[in-house]
N, C-alpha and C positions, 0 to 999 in steps of 0.2 A: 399691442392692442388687438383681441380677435377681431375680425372681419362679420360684418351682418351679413348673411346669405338668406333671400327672402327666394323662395320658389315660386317665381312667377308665375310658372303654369299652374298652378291653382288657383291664381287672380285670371286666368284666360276669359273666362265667361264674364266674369265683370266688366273687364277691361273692353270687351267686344261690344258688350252693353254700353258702355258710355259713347263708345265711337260711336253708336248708333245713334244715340241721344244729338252729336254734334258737340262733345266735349273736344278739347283741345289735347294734344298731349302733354302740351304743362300742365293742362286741371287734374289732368287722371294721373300725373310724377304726383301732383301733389298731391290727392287724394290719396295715396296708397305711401306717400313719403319715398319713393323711388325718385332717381334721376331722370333726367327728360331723357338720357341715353338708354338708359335700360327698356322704356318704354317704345320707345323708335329701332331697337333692337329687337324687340321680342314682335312688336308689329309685321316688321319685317321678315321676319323668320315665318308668322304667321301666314300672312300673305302668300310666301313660297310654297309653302306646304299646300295652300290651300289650291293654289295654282297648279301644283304637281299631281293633287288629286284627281283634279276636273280634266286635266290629261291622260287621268292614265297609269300615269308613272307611280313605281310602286317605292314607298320608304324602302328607304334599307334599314336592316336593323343594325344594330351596335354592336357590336364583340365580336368575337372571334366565332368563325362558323362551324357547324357540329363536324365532329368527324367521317358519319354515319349520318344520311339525311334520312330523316324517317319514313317508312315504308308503311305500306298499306298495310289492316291486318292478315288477309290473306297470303302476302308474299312473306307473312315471317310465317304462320305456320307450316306454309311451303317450305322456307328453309331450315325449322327446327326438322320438321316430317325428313328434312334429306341428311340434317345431321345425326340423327338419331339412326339412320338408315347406315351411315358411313362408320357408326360405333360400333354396332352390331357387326357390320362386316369385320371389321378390326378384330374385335371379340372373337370372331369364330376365326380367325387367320391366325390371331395367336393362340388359342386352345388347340388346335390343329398340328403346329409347329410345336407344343410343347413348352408354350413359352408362359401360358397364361391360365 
């Protein structure tokens, strides 16, 4: 039998809505046909984040981190302008030598 997966975080503004109202969070499991767990879960979760913001603390994000951290655009024309500089040397070393 598949599995129902409802993405809660797209009920997040709702769900924040009712807490304000002073729903319970068995009205709002029920209201949405969730479990009281899923709803006590994602509050939680909520909560933390919201906590780690007002501090400071920054997410992390998810997956694997770039290889190469992205550079300003002036440090890549910097480094194209030096690599283009290093071919050319190349170029005139082997026409020079006979080789190119």
């Amino acid at each position: 039998m598949p599995r129902n997966y409802t993405h809660i975080k797209s009920l997040e503004r709702q769900i924040n809505e009712m807490r304000k109202e002073g729903k319970s969070r068995r009205e709002i499991a029920e209201h949405f046909g969730l479990s009281i767990k899923q709803i006590v879960d994602f509050i939680t979760r909520y909560n933390r984040k919201q906590k780690q913001l007002e501090q400071g603390i920054l997410l992390n994000s998810k997956g694997r981190p770039r290889k190469h951290p992205v550079t300003s655009k002036r440090e890549m024309e910097l480094r194209i302008k030096r690599l283009e500089m290093e071919n050319a040397l190349l170029r005139d070393f082997l026409s020079e030598t006979g080789r190119g």
